[in-house]
C-alpha positions as CSV (number, residue, x, y, z in Angstrom):
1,X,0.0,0.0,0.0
2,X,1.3,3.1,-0.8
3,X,2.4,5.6,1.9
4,X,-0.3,8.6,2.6
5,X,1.0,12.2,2.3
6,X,0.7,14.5,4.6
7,X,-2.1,17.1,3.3
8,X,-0.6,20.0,4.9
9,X,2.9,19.4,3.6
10,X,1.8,20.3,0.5
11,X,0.3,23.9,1.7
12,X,3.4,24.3,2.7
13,X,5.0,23.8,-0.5
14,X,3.4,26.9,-2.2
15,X,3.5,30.5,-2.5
16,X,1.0,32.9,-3.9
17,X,2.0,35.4,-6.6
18,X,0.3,39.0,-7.3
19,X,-1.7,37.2,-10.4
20,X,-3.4,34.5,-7.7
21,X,-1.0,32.0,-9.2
22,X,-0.1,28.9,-6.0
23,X,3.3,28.3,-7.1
24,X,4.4,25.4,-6.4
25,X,8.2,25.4,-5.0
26,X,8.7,21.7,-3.6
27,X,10.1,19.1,-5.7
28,X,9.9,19.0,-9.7
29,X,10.2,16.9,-12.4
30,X,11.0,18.6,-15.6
31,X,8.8,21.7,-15.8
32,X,6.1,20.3,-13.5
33,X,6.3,19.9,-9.7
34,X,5.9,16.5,-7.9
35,X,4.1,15.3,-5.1
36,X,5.4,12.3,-3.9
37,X,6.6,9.8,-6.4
38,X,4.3,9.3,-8.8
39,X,2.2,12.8,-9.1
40,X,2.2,16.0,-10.7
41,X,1.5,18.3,-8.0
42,X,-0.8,20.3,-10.3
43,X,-2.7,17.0,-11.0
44,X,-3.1,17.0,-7.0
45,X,-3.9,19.9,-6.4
46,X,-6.8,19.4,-9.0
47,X,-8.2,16.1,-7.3
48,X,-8.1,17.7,-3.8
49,X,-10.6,20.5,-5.2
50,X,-12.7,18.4,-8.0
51,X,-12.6,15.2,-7.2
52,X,-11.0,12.1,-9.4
53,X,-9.6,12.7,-12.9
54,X,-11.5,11.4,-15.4
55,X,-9.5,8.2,-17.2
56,X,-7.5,10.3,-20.3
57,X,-8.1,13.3,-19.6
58,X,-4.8,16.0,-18.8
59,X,-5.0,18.7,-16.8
60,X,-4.2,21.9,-18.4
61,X,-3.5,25.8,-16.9
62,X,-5.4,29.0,-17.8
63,X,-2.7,30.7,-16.6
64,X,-0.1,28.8,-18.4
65,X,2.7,28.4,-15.7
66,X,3.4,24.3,-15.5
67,X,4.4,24.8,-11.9
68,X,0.5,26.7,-11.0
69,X,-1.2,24.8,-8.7
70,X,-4.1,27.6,-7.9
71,X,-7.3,24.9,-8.7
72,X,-9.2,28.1,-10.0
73,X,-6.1,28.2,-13.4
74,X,-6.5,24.5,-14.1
75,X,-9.3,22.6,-16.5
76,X,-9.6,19.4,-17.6
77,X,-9.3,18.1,-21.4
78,X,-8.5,15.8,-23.7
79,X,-4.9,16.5,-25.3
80,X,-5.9,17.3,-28.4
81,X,-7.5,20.3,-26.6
82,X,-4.6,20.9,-24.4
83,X,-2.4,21.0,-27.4
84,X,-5.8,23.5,-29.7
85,X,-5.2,25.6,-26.4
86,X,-1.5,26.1,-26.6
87,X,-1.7,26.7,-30.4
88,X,-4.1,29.6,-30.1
89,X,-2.0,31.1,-27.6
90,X,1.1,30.6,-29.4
91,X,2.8,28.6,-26.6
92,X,3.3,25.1,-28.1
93,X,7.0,24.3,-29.1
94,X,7.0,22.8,-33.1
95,X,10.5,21.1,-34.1
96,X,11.4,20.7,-37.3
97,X,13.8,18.6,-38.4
98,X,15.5,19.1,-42.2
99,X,16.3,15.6,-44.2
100,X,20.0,15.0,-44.1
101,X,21.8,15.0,-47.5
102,X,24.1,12.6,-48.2
């Protein structure tokens, strides 16, 4: 069974900025911070206001800051409407990669 985390630890590892993000400043993974081993703490901080995540379903920012934990900058969608979101604000990162000439 896996260990229980202490709800108030991860009050703790917030703080609020002037725009009402909760910025989370505990552990991260990449550009998203971690709650315990095996959760994004935005993904959390969702289930601790809403409820469970629905099965394939991501949950995105309003705000756009990965490390935002505020419940009020987070909605739930599929990826392709994560991805329809970060295209019409100009946020999503396209490589391109040129053939190699031999």
């Amino acid at each position: 069974m896996p260990r229980k985390l202490n709800p108030e630890l991860f009050n703790h590892r917030t703080r609020r900025l002037a725009n009402g993000c909760l910025i989370w400043i505990g552990p991260t993974a990449g550009r998203y911070g971690l709650w315990g081993r095996r959760q994004y703490a935005h993904r959390e901080a969702w289930e601790r206001a809403y409820g469970k995540i629905p099965p394939g379903l991501c949950v995105c920012h309003i705000c756009d800051i990965p490390l935002c934990v505020e419940p009020t900058h987070l909605w739930i969608g599929t990826q392709k409407e994560n991805l329809r979101d970060k295209d019409l604000k100009g946020h999503r990162r396209l490589f391109f990669f040129k053939k190699r000439r031999d």
